[in-house]
Backbone bond lengths (Angstrom), bond angles and torsions (degrees), N, CA, C in turn:
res aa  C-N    CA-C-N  psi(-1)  N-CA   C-N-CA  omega(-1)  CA-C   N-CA-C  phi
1 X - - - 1.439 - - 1.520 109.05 -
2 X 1.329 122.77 123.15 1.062 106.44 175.07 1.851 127.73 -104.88
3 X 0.794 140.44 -172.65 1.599 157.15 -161.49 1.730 101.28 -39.82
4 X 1.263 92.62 -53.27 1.678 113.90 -158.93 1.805 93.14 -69.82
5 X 1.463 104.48 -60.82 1.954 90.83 -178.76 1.089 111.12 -67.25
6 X 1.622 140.62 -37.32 1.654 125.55 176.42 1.388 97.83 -37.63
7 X 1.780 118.51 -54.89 1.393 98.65 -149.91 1.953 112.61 -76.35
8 X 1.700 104.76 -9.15 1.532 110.39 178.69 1.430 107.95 -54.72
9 X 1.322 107.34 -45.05 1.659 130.70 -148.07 1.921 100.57 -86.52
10 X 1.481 101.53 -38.96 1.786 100.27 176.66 1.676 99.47 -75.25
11 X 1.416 114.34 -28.32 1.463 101.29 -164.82 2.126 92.87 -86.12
12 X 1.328 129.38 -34.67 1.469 128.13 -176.12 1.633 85.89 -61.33
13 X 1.110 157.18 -34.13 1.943 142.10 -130.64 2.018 75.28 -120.20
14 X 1.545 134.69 -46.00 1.462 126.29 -168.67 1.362 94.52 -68.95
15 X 1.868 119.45 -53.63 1.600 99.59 -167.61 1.421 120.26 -96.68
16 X 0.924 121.82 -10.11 1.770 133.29 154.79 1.358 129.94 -61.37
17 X 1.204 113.74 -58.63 1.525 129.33 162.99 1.393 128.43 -72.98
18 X 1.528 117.17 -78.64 1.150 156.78 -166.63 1.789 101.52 -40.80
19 X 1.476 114.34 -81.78 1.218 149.29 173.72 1.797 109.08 -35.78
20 X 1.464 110.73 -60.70 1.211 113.99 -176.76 1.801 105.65 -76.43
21 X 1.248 96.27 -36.40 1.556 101.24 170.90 2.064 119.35 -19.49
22 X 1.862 72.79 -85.37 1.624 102.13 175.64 1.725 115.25 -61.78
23 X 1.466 127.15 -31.36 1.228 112.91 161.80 1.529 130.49 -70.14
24 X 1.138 113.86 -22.56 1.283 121.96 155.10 1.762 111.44 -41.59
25 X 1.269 83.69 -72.20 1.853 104.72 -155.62 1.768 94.42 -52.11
26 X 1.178 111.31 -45.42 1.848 123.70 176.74 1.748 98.11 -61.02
27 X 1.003 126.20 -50.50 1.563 116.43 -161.99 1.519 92.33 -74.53
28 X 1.302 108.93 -51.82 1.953 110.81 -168.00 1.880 102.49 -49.35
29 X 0.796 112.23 -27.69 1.643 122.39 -169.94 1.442 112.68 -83.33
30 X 1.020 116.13 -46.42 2.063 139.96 150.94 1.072 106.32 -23.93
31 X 1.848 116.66 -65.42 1.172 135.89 -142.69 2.020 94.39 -96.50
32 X 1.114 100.97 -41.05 1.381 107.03 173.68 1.511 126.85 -50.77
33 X 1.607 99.11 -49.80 1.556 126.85 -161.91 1.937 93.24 -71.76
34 X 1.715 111.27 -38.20 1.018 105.58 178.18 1.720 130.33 -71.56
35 X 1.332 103.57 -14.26 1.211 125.56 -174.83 1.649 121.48 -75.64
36 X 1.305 98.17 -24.42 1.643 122.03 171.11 1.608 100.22 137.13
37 X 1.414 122.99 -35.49 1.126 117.45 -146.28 1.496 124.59 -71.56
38 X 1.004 118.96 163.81 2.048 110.96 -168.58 1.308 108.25 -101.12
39 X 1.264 91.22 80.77 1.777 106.07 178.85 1.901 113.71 -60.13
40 X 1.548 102.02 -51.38 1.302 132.11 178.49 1.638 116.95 -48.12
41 X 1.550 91.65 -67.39 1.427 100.27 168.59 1.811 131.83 -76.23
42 X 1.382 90.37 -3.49 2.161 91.90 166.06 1.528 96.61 -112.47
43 X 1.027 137.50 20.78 1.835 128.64 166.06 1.137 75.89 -113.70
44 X 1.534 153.44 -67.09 1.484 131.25 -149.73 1.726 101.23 -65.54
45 X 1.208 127.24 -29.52 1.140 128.67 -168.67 1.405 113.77 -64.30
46 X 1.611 101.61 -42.36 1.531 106.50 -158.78 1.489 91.87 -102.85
47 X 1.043 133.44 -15.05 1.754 114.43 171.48 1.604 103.54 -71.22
48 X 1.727 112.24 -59.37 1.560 110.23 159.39 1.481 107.80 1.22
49 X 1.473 106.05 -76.69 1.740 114.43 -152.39 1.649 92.69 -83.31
50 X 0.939 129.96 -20.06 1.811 108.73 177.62 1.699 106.70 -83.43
51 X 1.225 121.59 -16.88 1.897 119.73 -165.34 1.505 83.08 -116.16
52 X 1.144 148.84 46.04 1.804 135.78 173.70 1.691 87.23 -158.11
53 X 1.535 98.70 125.50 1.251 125.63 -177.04 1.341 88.20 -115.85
54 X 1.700 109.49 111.53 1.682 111.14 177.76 1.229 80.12 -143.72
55 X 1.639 96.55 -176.05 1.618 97.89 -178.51 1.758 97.86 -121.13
56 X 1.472 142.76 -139.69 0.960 137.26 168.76 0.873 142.53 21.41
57 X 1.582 89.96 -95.97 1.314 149.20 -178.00 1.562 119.39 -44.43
58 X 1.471 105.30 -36.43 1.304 133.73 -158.59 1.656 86.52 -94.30
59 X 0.794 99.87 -60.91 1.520 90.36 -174.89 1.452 123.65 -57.11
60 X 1.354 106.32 -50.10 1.628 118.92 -178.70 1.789 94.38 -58.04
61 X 1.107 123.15 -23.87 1.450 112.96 -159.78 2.102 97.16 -94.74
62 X 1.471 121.48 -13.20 0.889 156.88 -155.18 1.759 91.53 -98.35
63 X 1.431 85.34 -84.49 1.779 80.92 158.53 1.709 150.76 -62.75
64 X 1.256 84.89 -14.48 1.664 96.15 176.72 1.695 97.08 -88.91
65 X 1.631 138.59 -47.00 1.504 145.45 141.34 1.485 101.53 -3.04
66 X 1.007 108.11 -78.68 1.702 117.77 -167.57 1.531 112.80 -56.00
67 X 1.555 118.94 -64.88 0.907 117.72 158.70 1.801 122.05 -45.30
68 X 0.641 135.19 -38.93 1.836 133.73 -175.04 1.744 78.16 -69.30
69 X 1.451 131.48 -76.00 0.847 121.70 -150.73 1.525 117.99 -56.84
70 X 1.568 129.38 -46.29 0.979 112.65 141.76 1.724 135.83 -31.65
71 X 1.281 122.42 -54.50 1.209 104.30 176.84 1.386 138.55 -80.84
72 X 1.572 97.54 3.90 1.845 120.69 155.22 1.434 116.14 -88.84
73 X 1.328 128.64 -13.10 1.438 115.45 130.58 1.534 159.27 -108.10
74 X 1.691 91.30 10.40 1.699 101.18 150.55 1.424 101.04 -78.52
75 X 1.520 131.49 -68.14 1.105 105.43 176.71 1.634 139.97 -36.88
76 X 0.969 105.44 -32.53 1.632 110.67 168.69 1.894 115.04 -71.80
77 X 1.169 114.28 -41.93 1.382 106.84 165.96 1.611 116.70 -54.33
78 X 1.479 99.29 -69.56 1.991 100.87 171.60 0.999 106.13 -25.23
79 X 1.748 136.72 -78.15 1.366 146.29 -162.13 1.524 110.78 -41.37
80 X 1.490 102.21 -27.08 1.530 101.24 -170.06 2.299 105.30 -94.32
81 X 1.320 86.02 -16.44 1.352 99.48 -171.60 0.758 101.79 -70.80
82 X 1.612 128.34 -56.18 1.457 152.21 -173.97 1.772 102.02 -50.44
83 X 1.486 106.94 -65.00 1.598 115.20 172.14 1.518 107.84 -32.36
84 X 1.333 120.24 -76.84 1.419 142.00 -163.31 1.696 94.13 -49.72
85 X 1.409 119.11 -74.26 1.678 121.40 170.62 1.516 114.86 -30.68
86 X 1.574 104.83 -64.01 1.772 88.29 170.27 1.590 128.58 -40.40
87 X 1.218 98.61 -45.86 1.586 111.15 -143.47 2.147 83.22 -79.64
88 X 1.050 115.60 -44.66 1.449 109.84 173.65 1.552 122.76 -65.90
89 X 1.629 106.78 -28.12 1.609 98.02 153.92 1.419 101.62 -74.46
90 X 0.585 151.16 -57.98 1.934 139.86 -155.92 1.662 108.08 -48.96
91 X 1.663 98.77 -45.35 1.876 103.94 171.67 1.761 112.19 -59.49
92 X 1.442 103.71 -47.05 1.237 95.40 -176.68 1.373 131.28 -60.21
93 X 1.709 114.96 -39.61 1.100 131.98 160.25 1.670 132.93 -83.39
94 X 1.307 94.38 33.50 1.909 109.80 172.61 1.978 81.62 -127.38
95 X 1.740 125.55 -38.98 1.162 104.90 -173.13 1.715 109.65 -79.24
96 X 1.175 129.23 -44.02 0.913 133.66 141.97 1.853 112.52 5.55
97 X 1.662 99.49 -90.21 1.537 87.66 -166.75 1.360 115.65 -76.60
98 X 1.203 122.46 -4.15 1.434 143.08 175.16 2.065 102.20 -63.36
99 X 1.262 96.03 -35.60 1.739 101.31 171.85 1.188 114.30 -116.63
100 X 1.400 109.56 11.48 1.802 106.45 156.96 1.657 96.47 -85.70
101 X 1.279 132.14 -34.27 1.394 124.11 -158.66 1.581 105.72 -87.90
102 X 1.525 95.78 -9.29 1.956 88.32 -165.86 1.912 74.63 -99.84
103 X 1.216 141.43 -1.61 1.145 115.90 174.25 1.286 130.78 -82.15
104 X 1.443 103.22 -25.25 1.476 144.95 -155.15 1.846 87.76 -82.57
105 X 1.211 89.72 -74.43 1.724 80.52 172.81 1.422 129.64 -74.13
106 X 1.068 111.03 0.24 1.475 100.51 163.50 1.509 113.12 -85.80
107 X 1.174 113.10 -32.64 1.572 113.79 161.30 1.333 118.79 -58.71
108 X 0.737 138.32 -41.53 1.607 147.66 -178.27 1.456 98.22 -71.06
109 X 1.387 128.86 -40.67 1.522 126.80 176.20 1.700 116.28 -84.97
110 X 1.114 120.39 -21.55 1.759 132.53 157.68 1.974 92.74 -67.15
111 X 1.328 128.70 -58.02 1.273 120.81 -171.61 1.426 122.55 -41.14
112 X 1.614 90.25 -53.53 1.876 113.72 -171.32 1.586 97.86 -58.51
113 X 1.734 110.75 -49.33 1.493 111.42 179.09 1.621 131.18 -65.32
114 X 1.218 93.67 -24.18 1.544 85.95 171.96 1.745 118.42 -99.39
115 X 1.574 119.76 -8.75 1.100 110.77 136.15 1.471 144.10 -70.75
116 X 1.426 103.23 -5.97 1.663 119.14 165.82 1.511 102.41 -66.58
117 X 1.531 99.71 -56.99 1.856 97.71 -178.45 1.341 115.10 -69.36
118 X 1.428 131.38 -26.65 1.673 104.97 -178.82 1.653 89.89 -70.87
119 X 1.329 120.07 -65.20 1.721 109.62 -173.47 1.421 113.60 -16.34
120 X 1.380 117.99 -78.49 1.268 121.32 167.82 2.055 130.97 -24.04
121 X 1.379 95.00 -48.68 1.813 119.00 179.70 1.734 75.41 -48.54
122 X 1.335 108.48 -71.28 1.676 124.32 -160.30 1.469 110.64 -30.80
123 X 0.987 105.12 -83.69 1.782 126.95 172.07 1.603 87.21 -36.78
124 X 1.070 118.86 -73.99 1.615 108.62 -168.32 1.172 114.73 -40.97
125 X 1.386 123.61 -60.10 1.246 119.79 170.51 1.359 144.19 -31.87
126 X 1.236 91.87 -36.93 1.852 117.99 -172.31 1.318 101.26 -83.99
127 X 1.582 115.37 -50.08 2.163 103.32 163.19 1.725 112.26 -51.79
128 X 1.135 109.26 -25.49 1.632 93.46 -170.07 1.757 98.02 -102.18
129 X 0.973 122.71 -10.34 1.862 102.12 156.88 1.087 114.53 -75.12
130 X 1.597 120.79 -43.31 1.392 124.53 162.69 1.071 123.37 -28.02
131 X 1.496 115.79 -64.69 1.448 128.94 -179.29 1.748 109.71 -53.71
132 X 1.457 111.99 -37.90 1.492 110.93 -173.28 1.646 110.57 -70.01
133 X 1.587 103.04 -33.93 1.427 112.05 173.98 1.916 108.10 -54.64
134 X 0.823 110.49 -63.96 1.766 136.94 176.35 1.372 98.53 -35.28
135 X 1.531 119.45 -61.42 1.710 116.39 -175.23 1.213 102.94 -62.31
136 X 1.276 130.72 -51.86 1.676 136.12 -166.19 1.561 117.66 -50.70
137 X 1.412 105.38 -21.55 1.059 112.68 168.04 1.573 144.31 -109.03
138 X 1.367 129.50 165.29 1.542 111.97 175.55 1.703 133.07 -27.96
139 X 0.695 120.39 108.91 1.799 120.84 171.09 1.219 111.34 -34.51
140 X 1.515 119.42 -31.99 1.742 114.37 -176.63 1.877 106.30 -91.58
141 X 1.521 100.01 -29.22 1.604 94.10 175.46 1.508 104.77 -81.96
142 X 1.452 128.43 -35.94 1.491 103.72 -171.49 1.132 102.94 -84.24
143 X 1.323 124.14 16.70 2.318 109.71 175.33 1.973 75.03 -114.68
144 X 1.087 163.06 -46.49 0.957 114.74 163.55 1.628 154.16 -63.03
145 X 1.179 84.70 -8.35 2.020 91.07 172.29 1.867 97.87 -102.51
146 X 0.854 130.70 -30.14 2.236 124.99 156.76 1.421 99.50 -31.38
147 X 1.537 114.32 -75.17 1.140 131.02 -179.10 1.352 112.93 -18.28
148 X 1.389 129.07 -71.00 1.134 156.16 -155.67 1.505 109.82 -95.12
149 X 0.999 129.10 12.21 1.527 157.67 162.72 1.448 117.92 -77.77
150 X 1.287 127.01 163.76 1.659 120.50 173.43 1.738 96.10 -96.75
151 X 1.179 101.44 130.38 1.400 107.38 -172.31 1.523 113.41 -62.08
152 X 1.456 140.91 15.59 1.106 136.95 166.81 1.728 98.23 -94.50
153 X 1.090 140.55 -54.31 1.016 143.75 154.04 1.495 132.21 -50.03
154 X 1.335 119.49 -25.76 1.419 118.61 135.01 1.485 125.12 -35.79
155 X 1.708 101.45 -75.12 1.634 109.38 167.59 1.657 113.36 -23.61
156 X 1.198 90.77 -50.68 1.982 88.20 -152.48 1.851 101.34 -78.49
157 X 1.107 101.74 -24.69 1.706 95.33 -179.47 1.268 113.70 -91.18
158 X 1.637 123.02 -10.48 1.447 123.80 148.29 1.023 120.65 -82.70
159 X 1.326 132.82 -40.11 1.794 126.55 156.74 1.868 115.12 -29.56
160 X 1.875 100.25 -27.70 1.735 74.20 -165.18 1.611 96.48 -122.05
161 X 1.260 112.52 33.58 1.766 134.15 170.49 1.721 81.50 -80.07
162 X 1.684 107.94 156.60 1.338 142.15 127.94 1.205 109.42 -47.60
163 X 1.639 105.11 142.92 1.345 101.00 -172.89 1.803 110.97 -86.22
164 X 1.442 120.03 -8.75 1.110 104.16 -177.26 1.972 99.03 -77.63
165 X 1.197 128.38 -41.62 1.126 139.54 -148.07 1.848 83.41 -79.61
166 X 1.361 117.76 -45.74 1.526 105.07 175.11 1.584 118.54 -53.22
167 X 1.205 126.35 -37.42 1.366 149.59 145.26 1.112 95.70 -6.31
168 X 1.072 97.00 -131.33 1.467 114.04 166.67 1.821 145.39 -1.12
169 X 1.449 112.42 -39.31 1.321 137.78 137.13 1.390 106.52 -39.87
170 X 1.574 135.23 -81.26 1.228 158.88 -172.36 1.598 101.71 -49.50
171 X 1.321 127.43 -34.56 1.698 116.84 -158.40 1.816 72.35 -92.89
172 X 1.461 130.77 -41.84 1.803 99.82 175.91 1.275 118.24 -66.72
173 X 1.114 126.10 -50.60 1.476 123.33 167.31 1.792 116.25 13.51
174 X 1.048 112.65 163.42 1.664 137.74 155.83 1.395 98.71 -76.14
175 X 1.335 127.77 129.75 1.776 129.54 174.30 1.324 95.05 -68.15
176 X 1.410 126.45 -39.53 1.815 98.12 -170.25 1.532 103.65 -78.70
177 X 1.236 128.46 -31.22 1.463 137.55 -162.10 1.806 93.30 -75.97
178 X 0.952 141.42 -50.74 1.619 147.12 160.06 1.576 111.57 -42.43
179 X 0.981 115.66 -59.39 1.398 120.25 -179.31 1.753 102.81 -66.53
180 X 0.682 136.15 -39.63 1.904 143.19 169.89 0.998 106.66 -41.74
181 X 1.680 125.33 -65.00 0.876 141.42 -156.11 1.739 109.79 -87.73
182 X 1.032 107.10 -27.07 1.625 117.78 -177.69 1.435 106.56 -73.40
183 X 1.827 113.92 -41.18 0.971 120.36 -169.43 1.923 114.42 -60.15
184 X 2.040 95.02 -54.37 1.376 123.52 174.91 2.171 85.51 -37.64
185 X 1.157 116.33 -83.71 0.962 112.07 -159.07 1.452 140.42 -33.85
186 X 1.724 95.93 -31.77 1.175 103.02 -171.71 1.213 109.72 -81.29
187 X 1.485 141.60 9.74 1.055 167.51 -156.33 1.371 113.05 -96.48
């Protein structure tokens, strides 16, 4: 072999091998270091322990290093775990009472409403005994006491007449006072 292929063959094994080798090993370490992990501090560690001729001591102290350092970054992850866990109970429990209060009043606004509706049932009720009172009687006496009524309450105790018995009320009536009221109704 002569001069010229050694040097083909050292330069094919530096840029073939060699090159991609070490960019690897440099990017994986980049990518590592960004990840959290202590790229920095376990190559300083372990060259440390290959160039230091100690005896024991060196090692156990080597190992106790590693270990601390490990357990200064589990502890540092937890701390952050722990952080992150708080801080997501704190959201949960601000949303939490944030939908205890929108519940609270929505109950209180279903309350107000369904005492709006029995009130209402009430009043309703009271036009339609009215109204039963009103049929039971003459057509010329109950269109004169309607008459003489506040015409919102007129409305409602003719709203809950039969229509023949409303009829009938209406043909005694006043023609303009009938027609008012017929009109209101049809409304």
């Amino acid at each position: 072999m002569g001069a010229k292929e050694k040097k083909n063959r050292f330069q094919w094994f530096l840029y073939i091998v060699c090159i991609p080798v070490l960019f690897t090993l440099l990017l994986s370490m980049v990518v590592l270091s960004m990840l959290g992990f202590p790229v920095i501090g376990k190559l300083k560690t372990v060259f440390h322990s290959m160039y230091t001729h100690g005896n024991a001591t060196n090692v156990q102290k080597t190992a106790n290093q590693k270990q601390t350092t490990a357990n200064q970054n589990s502890n540092g992850n937890l701390q952050a775990a722990i952080r992150q866990l708080q801080s997501k109970n704190q959201q949960l429990n601000q949303s939490n009472n944030s939908d205890n209060q929108e519940i609270s009043a929505l109950q209180q606004q279903v309350k107000q409403l369904r005492q709006q509706l029995t009130a209402a049932n009430q009043v309703s009720q009271t036009y339609v005994d009215q109204a039963k009172v009103y049929a039971a009687m003459q057509p010329d006496q109950a269109a004169k006491i309607i008459q003489q009524l506040p015409e919102n309450v007129a409305l409602q105790v003719l709203s809950h007449l039969q229509q023949t018995t409303e009829a009938a009320i209406f043909d005694k009536m006043d023609p303009k006072t009938a027609a008012n009221y017929l009109a209101k109704l049809a409304h």
